[in-house]
N, CA, C and O atoms as a DFTB+ gen file, in Angstrom:
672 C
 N C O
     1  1       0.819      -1.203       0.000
     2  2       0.000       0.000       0.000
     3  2       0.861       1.266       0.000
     4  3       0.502       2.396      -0.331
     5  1       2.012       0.888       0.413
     6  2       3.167       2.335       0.656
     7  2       3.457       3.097      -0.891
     8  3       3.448       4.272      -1.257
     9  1       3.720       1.767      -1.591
    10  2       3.929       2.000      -3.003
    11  2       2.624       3.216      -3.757
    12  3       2.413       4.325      -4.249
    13  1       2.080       1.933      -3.344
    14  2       0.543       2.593      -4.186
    15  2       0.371       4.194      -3.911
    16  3       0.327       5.067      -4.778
    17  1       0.286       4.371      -2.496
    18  2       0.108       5.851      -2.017
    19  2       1.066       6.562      -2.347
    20  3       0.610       7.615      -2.792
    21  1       2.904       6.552      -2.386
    22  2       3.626       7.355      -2.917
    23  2       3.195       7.443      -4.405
    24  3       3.095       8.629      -4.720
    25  1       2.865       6.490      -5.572
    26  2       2.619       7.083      -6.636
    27  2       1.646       8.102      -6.470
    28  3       1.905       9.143      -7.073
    29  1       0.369       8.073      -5.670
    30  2      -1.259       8.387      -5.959
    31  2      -0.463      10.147      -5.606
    32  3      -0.912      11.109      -6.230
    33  1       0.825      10.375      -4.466
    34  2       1.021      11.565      -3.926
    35  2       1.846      12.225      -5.276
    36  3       1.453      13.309      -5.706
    37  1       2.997      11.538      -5.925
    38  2       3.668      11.901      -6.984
    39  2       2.462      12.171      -7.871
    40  3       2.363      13.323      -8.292
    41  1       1.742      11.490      -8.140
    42  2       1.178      11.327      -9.395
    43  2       0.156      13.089      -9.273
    44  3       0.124      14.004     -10.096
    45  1      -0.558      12.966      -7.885
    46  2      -1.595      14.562      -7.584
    47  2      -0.726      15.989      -7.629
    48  3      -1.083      17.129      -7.926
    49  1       0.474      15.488      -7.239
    50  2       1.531      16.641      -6.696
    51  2       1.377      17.143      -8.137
    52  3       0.695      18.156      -8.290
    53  1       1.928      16.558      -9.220
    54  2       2.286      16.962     -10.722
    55  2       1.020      17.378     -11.266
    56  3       1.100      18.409     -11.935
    57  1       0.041      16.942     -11.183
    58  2      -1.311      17.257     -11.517
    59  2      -1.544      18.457     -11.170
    60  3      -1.972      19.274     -11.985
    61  1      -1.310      18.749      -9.956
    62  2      -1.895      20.205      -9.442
    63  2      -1.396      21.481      -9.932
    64  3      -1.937      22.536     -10.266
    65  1       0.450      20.832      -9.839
    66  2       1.378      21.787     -10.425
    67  2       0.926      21.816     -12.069
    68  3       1.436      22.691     -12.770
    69  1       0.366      21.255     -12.425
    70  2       0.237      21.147     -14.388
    71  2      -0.662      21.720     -14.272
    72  3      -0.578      22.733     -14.967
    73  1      -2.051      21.636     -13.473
    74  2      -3.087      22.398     -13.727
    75  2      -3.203      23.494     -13.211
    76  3      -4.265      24.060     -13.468
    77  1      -2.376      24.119     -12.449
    78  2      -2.152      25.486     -11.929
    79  2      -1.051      25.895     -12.695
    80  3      -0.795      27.064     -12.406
    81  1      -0.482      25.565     -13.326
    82  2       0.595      26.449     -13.922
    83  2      -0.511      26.411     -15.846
    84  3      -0.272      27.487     -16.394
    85  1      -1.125      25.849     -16.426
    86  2      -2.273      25.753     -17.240
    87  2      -3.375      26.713     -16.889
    88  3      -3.759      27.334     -17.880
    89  1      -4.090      27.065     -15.609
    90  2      -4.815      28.092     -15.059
    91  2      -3.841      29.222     -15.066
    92  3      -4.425      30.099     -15.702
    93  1      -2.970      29.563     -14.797
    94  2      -2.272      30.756     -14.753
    95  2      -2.399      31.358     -16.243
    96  3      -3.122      32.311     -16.534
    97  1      -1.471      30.554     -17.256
    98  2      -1.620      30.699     -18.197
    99  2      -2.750      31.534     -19.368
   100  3      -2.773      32.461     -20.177
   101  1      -3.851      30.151     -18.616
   102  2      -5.523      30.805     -19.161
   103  2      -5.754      31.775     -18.657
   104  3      -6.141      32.425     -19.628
   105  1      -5.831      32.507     -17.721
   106  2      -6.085      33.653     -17.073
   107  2      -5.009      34.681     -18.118
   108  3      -5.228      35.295     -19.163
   109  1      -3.995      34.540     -17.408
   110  2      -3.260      35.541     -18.383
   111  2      -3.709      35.843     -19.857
   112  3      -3.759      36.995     -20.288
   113  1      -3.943      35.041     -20.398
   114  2      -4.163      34.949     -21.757
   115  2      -5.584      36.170     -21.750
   116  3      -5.674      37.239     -22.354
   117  1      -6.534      35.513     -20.847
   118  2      -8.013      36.162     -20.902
   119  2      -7.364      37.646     -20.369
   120  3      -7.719      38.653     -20.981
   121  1      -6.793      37.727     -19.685
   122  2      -6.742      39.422     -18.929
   123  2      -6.087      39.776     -20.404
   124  3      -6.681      40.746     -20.874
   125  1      -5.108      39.319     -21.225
   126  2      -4.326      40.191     -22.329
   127  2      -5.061      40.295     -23.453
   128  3      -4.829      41.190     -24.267
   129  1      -6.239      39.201     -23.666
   130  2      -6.980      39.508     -24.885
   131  2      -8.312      40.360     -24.573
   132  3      -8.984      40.817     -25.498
   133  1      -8.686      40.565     -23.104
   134  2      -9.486      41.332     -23.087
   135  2      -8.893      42.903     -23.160
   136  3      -9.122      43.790     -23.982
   137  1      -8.249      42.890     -22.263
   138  2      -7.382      44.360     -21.550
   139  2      -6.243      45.536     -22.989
   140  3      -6.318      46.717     -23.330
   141  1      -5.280      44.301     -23.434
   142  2      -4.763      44.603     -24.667
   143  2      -5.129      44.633     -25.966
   144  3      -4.846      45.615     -26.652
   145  1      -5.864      43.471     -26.523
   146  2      -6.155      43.520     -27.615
   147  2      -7.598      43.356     -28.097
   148  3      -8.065      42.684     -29.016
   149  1      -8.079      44.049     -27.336
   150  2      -9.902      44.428     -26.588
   151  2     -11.171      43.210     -27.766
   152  3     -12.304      43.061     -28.223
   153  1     -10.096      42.793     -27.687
   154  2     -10.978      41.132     -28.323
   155  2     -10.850      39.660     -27.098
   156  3     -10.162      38.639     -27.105
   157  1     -11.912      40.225     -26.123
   158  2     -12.152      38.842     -25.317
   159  2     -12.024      37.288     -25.854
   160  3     -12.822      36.812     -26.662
   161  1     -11.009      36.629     -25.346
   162  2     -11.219      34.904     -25.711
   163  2     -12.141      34.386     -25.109
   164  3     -12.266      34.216     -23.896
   165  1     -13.019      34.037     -26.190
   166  2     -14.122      33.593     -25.536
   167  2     -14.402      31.768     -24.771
   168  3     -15.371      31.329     -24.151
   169  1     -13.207      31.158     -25.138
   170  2     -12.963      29.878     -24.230
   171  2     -11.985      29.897     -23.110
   172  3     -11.730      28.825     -22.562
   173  1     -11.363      31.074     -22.674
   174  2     -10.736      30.911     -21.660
   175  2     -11.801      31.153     -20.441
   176  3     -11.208      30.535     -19.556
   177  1     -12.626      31.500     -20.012
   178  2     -13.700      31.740     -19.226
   179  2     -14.052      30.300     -19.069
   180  3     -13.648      29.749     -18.045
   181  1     -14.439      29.914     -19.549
   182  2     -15.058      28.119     -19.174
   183  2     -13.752      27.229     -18.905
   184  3     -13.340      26.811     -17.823
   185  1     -13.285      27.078     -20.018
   186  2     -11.299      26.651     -19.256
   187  2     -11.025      26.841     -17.879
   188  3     -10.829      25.972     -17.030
   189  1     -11.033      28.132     -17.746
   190  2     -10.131      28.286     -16.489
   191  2     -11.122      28.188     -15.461
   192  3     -10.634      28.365     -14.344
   193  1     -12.825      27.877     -15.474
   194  2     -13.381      27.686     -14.585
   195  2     -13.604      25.722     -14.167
   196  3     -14.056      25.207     -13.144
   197  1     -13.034      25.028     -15.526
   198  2     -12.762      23.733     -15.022
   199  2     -11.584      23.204     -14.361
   200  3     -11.443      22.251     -13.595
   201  1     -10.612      24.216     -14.935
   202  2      -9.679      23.871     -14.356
   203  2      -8.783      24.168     -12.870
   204  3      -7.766      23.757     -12.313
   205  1      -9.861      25.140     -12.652
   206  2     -10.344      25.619     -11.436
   207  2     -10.740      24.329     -10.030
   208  3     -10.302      24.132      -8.897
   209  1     -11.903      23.622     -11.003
   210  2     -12.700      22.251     -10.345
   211  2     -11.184      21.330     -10.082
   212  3     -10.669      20.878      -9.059
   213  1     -10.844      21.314     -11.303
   214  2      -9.942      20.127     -11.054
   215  2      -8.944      19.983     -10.265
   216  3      -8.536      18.928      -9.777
   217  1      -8.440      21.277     -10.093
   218  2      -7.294      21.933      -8.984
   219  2      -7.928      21.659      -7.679
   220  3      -7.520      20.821      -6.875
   221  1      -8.765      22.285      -7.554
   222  2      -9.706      22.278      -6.472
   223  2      -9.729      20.768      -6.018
   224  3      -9.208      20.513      -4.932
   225  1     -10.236      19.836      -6.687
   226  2     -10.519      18.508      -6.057
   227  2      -9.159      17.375      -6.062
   228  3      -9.052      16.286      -5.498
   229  1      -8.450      17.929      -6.712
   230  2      -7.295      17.019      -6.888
   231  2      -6.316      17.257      -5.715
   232  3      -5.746      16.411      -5.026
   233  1      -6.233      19.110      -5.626
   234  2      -5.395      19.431      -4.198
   235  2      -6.301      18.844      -3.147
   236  3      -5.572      18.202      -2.390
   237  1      -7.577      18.767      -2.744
   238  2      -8.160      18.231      -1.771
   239  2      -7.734      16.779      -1.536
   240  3      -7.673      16.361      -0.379
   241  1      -7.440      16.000      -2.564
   242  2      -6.773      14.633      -2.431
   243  2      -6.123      14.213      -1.857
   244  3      -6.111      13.183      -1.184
   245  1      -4.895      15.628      -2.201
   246  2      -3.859      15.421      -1.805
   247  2      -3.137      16.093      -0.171
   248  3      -2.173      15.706       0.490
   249  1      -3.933      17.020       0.000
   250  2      -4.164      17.667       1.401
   251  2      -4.488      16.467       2.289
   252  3      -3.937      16.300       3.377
   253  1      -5.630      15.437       1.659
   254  2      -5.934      14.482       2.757
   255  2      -5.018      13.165       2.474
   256  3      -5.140      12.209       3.240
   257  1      -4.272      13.112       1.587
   258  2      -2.933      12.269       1.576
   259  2      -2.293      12.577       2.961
   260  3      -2.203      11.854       3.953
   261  1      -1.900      13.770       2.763
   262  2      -0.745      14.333       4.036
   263  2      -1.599      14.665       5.332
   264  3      -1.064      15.050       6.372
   265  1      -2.969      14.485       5.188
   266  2      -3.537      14.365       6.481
   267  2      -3.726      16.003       6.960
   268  3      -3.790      16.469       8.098
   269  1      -3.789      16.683       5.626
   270  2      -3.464      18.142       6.194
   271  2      -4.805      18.882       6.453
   272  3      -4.801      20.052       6.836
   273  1      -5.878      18.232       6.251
   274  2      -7.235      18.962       6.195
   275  2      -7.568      19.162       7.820
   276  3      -7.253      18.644       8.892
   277  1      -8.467      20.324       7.277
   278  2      -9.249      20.936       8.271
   279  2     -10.058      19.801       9.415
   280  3     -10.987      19.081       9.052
   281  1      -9.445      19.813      10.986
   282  2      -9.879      18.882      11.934
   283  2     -10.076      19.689      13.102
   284  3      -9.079      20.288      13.505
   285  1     -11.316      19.856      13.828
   286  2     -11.597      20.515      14.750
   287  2     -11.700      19.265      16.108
   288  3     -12.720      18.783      16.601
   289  1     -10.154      18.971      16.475
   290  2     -10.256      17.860      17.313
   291  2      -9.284      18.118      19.041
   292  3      -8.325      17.551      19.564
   293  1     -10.027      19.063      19.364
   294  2      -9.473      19.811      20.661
   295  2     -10.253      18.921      21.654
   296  3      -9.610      18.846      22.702
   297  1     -11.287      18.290      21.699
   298  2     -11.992      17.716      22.216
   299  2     -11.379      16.239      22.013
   300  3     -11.040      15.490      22.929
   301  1     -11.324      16.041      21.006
   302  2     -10.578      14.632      20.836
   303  2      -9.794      14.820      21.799
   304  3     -10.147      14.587      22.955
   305  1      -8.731      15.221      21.523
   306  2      -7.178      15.282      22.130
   307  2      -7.109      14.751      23.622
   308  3      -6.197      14.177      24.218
   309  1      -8.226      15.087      23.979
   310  2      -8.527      14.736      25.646
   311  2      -8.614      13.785      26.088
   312  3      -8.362      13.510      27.261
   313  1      -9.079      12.897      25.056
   314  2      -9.959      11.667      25.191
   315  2      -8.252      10.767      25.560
   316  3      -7.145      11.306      25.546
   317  1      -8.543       9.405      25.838
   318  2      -7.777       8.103      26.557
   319  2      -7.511       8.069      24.832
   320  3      -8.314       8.475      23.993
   321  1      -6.095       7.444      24.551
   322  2      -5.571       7.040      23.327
   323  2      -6.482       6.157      22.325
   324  3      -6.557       6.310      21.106
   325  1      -7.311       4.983      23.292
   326  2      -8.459       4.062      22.507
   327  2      -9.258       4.856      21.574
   328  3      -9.389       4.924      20.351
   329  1      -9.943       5.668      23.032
   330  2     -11.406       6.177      22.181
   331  2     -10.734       7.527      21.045
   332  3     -11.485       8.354      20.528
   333  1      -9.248       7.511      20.829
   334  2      -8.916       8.912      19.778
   335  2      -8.605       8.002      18.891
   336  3      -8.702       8.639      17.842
   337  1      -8.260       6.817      18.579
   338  2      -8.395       5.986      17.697
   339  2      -9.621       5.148      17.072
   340  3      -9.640       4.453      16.057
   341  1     -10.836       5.491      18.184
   342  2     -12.151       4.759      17.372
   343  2     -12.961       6.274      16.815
   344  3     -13.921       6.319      16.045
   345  1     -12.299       7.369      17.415
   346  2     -13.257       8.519      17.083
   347  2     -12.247       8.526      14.980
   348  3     -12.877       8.588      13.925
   349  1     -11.230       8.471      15.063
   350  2      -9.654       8.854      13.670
   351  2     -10.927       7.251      12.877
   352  3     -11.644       7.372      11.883
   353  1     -10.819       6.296      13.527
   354  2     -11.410       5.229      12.077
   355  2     -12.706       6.068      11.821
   356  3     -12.864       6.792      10.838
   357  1     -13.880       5.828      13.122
   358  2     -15.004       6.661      12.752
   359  2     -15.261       7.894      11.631
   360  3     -16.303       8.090      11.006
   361  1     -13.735       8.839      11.544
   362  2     -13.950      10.145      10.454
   363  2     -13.496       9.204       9.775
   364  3     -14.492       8.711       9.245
   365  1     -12.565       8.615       9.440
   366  2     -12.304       8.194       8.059
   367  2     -13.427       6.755       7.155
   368  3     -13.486       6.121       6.101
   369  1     -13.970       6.873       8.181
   370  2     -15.410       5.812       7.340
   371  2     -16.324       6.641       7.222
   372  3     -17.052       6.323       6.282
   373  1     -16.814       8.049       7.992
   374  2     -17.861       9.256       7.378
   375  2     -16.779       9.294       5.894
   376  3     -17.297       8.754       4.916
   377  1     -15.673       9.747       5.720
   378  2     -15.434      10.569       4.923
   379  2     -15.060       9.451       3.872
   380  3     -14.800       9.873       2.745
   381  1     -14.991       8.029       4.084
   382  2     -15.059       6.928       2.758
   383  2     -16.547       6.707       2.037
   384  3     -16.718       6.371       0.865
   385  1     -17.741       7.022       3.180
   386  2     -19.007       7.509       2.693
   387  2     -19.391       8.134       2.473
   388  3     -20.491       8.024       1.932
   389  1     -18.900       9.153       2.669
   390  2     -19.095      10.304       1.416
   391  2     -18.238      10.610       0.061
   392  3     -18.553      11.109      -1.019
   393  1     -17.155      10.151       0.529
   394  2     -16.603      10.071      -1.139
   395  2     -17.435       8.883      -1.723
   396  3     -17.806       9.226      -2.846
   397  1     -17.820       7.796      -1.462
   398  2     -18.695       6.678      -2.511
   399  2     -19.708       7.258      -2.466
   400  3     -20.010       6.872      -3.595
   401  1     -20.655       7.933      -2.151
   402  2     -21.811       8.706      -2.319
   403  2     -22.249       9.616      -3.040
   404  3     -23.136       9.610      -3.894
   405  1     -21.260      10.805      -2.476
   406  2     -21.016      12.073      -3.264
   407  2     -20.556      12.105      -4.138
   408  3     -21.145      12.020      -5.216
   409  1     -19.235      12.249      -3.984
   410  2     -18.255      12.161      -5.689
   411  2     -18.685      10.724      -6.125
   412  3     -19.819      10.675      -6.601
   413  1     -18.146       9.793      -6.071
   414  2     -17.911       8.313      -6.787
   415  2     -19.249       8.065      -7.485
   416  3     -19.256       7.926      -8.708
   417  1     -20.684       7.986      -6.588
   418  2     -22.033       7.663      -7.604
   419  2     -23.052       8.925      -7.069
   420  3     -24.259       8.867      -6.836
   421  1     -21.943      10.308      -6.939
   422  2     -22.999      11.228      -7.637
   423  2     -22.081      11.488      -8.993
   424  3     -22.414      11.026     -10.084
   425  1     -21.339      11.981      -8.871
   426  2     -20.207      12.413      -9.890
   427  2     -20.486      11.487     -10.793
   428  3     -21.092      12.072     -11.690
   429  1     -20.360      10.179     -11.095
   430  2     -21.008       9.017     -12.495
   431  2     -22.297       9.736     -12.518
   432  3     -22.290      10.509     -13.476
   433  1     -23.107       9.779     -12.029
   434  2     -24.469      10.237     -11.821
   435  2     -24.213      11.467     -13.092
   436  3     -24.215      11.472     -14.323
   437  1     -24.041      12.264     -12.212
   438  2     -23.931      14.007     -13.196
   439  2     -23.226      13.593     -14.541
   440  3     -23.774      13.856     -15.611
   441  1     -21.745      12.804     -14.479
   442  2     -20.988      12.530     -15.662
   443  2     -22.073      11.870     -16.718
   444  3     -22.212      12.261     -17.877
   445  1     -22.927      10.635     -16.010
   446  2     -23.835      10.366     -17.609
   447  2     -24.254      11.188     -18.076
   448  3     -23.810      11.564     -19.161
   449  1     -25.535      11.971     -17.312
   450  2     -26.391      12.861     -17.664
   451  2     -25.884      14.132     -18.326
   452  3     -26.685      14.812     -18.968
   453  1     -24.422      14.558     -18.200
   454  2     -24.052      15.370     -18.967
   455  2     -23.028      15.300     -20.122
   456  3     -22.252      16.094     -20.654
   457  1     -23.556      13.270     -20.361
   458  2     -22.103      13.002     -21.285
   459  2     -22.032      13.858     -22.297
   460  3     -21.095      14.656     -22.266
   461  1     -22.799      13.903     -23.210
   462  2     -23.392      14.827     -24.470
   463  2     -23.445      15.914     -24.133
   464  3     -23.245      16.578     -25.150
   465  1     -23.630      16.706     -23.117
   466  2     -23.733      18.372     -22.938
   467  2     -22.585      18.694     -23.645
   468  3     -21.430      18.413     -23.327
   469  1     -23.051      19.430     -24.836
   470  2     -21.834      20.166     -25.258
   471  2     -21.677      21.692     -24.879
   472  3     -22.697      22.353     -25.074
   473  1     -20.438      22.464     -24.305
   474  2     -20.008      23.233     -24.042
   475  2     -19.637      24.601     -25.385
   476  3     -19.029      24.376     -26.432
   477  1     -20.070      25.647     -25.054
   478  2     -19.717      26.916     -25.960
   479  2     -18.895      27.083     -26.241
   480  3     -18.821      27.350     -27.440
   481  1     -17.480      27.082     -25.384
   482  2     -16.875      27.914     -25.705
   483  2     -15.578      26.758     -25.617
   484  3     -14.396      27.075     -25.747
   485  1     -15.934      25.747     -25.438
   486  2     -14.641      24.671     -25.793
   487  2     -15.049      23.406     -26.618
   488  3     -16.229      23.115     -26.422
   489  1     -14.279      22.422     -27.646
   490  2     -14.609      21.903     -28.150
   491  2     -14.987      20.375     -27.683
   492  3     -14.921      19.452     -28.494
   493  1     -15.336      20.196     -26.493
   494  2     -15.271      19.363     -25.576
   495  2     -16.774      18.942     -25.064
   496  3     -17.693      19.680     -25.420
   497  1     -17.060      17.875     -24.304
   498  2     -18.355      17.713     -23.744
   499  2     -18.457      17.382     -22.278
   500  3     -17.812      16.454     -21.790
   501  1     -19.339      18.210     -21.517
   502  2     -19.031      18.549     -20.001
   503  2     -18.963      17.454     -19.605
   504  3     -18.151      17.482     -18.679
   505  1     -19.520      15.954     -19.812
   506  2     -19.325      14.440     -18.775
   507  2     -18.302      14.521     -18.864
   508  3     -17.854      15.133     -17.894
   509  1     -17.476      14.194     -19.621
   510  2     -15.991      13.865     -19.308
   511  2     -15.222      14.732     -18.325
   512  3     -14.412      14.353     -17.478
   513  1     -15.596      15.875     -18.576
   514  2     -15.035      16.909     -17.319
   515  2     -15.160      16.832     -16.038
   516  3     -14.334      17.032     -15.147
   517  1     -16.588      16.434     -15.990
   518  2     -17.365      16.097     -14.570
   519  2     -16.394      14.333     -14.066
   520  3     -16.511      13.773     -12.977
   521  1     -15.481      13.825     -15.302
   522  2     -15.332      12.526     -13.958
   523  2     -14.368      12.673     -13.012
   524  3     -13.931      11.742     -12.336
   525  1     -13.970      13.962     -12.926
   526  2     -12.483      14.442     -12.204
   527  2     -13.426      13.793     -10.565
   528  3     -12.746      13.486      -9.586
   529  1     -14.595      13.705     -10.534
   530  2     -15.753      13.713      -9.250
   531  2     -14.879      12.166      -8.933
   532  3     -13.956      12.088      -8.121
   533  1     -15.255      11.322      -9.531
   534  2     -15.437      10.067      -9.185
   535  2     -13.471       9.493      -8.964
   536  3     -12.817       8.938      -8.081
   537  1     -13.192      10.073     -10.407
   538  2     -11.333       9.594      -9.879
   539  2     -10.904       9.742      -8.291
   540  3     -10.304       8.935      -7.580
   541  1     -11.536      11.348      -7.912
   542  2     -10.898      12.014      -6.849
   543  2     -11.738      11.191      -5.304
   544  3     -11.355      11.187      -4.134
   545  1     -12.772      10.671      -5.833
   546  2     -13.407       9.886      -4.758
   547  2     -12.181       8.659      -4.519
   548  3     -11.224       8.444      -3.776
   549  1     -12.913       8.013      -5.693
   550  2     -11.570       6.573      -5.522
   551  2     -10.519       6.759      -4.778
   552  3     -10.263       5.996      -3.846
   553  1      -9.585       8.051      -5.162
   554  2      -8.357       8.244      -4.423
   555  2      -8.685       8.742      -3.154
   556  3      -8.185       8.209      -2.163
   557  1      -9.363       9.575      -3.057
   558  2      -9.969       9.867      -1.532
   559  2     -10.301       8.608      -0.529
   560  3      -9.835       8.706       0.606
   561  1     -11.050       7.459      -0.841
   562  2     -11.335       5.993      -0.417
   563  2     -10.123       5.793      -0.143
   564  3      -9.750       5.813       1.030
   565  1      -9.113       5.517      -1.352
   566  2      -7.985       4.578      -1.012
   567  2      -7.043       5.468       0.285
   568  3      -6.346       4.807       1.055
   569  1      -7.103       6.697       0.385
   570  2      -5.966       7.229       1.246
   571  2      -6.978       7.114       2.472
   572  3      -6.398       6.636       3.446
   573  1      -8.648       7.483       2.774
   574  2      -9.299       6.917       4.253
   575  2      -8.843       5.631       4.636
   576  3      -8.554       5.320       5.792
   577  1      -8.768       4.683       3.372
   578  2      -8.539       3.008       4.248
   579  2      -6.840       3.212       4.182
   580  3      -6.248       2.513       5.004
   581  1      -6.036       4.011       3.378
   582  2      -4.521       3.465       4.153
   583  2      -4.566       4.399       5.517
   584  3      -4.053       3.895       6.516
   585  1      -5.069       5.560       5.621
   586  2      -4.665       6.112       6.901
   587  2      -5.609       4.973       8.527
   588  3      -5.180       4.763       9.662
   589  1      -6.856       4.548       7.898
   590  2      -7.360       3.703       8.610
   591  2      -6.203       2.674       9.411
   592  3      -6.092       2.633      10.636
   593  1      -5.330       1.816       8.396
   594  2      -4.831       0.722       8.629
   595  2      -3.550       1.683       9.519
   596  3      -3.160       1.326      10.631
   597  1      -3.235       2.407       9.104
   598  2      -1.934       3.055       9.175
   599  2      -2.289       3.364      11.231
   600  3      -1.661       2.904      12.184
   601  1      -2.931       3.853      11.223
   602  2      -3.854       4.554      12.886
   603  2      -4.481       3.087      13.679
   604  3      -4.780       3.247      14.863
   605  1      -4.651       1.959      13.206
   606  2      -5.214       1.102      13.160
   607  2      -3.526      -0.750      13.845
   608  3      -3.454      -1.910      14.252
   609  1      -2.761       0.381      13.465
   610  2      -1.352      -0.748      13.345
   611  2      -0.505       0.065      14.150
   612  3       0.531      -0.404      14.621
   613  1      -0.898       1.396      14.376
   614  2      -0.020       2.401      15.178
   615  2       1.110       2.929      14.257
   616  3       2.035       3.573      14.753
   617  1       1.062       2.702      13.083
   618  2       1.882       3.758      12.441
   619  2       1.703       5.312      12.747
   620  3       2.485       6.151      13.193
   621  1       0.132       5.382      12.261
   622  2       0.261       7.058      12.373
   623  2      -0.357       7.454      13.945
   624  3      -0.785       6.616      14.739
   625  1      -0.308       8.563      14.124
   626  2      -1.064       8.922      15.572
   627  2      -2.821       8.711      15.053
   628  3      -3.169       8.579      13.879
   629  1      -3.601       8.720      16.058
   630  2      -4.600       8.700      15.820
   631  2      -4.938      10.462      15.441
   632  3      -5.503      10.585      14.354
   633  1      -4.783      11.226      15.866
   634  2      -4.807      12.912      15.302
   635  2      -3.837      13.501      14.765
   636  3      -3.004      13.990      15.528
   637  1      -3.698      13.598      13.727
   638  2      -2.518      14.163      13.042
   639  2      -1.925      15.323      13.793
   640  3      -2.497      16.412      13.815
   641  1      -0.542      15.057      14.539
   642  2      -0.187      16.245      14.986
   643  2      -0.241      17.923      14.151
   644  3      -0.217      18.012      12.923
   645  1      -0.302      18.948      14.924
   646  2      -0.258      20.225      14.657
   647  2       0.782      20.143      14.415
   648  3       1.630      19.395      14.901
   649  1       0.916      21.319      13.198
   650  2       2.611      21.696      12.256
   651  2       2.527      23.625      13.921
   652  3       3.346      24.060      14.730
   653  1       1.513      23.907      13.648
   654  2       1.184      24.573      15.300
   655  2       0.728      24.944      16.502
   656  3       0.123      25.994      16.719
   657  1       1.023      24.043      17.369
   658  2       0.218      24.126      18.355
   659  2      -0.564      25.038      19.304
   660  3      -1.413      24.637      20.100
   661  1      -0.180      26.323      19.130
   662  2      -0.542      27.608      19.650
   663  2      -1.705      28.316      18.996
   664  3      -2.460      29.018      19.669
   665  1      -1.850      28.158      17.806
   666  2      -2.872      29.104      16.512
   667  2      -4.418      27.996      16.873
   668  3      -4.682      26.801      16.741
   669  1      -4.912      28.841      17.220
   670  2      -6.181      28.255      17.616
   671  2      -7.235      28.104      16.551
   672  3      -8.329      27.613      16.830
C-alpha cells in the first residue's frame, strides 16, 4: 500500500502543479486579450473555470494524503488514546461515505447525464469533465482506508499532529 500511495502523492503533486501552472496561463491569456487587444477569448472563461474544479478537487486529495485537512479535534485530544483511535477510524469511514456517495455515484451520476452536454466555448463535452468527481473519490477511499490501517497498526497517531500548536 506504501507504493501505491507514494505514486497516488507523486502522481496529484504533478497534476496540481500542471493544472495550476495551465490556469495561470488561461487567465493571463483572458486578462491580455481582453485588456490589450480588446478582443475577449471567448474559451478561456469556461477553461479556467474547469480547471479551477480540477485543482480544487485534486489538491483536496492530496491535502488528505498528508492528512493536512481541516480537523476541529481539541476535544478529541482529551480523550484516553483508545477512544482517539475509534473517534480517527469513525472520520475516516464518514469521509469513505461520502466520497462513494457524493463524488464516486454522484459524480457518475452528473458525468452520464451530462455526457453529451456540449459546451460553448470549448470543443469538448461537459461528462468527461465532470469525472475528475469520481477519480478524486476513488483516491480519496484509497488514502481513508490506508490512513485507517496506518492509525489502526499504530503507524500514524490517531490525530494528526499540529505543524502549530498555539494558533487556535
Amino acid at each position: 500500500m506504501h507504493a501505491i500511495k507514494k505514486f497516488f502523492d507523486k502522481l496529484l503533486a504533478v497534476a496540481c502543479v500542471v493544472l495550476f501552472a495551465v490556469l495561470v496561463v488561461t487567465v493571463v491569456w483572458q486578462v491580455f486579450t481582453r485588456q490589450v487587444i480588446q478582443d475577449p477569448s471567448a474559451w478561456t472563461s469556461e477553461l479556467a473555470q474547469y480547471l479551477f474544479v480540477w485543482l480544487g478537487l485534486f489538491g483536496a486529495a492530496l491535502v488528505f494524503a498528508e492528512r493536512g485537512h481541516i480537523a476541529v479535534d481539541f476535544v478529541v485530544r482529551k480523550l484516553p488514546e483508545r477512544a482517539e483511535r475509534v473517534v480517527a477510524v469513525f472520520v475516516q469511514v464518514v469521509i469513505m461515505v461520502f466520497a462513494a456517495v457524493i463524488l464516486i455515484w454522484g459524480g457518475y451520476r452528473v458525468s452520464v447525464q451530462a455526457w453529451s452536454q456540449a459546451l460553448t466555448g470549448l470543443p469538448v463535452n461537459v461528462g468527461p469533465l465532470y469525472l475528475v468527481m469520481p477519480i478524486t473519490g476513488v483516491i480519496i477511499i484509497f488514502y481513508a482506508i490506508y490512513h485507517t490501517i496506518a492509525v489502526l497498526r499504530g503507524e500514524e497517531e490517531a490525530i494528526a499532529e499540529d505543524d502549530n500548536p498555539d494558533v487556535i
